[in-house]
N, C-alpha and C positions, 0 to 999 in steps of 0.2 A: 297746768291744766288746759290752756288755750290748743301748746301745741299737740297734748293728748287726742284733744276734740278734732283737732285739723289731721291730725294724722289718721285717727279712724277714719271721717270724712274719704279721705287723698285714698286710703285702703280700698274701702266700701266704692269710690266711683270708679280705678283703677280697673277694679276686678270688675264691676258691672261690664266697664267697657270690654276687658277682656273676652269676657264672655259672649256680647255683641258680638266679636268677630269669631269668636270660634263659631257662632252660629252661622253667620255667612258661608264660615268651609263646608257645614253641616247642610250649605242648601235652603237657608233661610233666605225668603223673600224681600230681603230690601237691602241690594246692593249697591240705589241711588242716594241710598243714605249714608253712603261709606266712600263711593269713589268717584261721585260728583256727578254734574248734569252730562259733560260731555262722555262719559263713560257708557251712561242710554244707549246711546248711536252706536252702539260700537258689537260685533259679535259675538265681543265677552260676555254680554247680560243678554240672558233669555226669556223672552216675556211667557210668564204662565200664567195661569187664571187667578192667582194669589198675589202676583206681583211681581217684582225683578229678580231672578236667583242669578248670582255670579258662576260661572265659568270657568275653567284652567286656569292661566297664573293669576289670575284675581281672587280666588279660593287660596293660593297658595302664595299671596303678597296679605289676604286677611290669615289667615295662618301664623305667618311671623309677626305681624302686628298684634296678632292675640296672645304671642309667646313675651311680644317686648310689654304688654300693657301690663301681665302675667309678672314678670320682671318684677317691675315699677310694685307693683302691689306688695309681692314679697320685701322690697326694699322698706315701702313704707311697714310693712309688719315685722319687721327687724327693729325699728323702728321702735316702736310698740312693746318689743321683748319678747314678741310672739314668735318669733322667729330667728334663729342665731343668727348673729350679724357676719357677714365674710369679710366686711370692711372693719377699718378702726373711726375711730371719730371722725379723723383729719379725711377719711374716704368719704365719711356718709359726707361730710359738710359740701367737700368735693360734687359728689352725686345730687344734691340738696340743689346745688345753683346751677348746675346742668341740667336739670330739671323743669328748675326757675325759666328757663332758657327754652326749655322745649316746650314751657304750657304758653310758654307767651308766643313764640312764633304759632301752635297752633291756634290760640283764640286770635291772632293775625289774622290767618288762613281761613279761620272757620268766619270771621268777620268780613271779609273781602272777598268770600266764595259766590257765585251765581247759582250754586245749587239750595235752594230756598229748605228743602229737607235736610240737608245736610247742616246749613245754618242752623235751622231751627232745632236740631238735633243734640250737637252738640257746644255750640256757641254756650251756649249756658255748663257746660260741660269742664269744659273750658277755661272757662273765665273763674270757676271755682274753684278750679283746681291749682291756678296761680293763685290765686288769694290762701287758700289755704296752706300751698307749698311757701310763701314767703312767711305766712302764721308759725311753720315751724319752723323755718332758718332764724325767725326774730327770739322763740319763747322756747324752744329745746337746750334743754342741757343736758350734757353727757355723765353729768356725774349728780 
């Protein structure tokens, strides 16, 4: 039940975030929430009267990040049985600690960043989504 709980969780934040960035490709105003303070300065981001809208390859580096969060989402709804699995066990578990791996270097990043909205942003973000990813490496079982 635990890792049921954590896997909707890891779904439900995955996709929110995905959608964050799709919104960025889309021309949504808050690009310093996504690609940090030095990013400001640069004439990637165009200041409008709404906010900071991203630019060329930063539409199109949030694009792919909205495809890999997208990913991840699916993965955990396979998960879930919501979704056919393309892996076998021995993959998701695979997938499960490379994962593990990738929330923890980001709440690193999101912990150690200078951009105060981007901290505040997803640092919380983050940090739940390793909790929960180790909630289902400990309490899932394949059978």
């Amino acid at each position: 039940m635990i890792a049921i709980i954590a896997a909707i969780f890891a779904f439900a934040a995955t996709l929110i975030v995905a959608l964050f960035y799709f919104a960025l490709v889309f021309g949504a105003p808050m690009g310093e929430y996504a690609f940090g303070r030095q990013l400001a300065n640069t004439a990637a981001v165009f200041s409008t009267a709404a906010g900071r809208v991203l630019g060329g390859i930063h539409r199109l580096l949030s694009a792919f990040t909205g495809l890999f969060f997208l990913a991840i989402a699916g993965h955990y709804a396979s998960i879930l049985g919501w979704l056919p699995s393309l892996l076998d066990a021995h993959g998701r578990a695979y997938v499960l600690w490379g994962l593990t791996g990738i929330w923890a270097l980001w709440l690193v990043s999101n912990l150690t960043t200078k951009n105060e909205q981007e901290k505040r942003m997803f640092t919380g973000i983050s940090g739940a989504l390793l909790v929960a990813n180790v909630l289902i490496m400990v309490f899932y079982r394949t059978a």
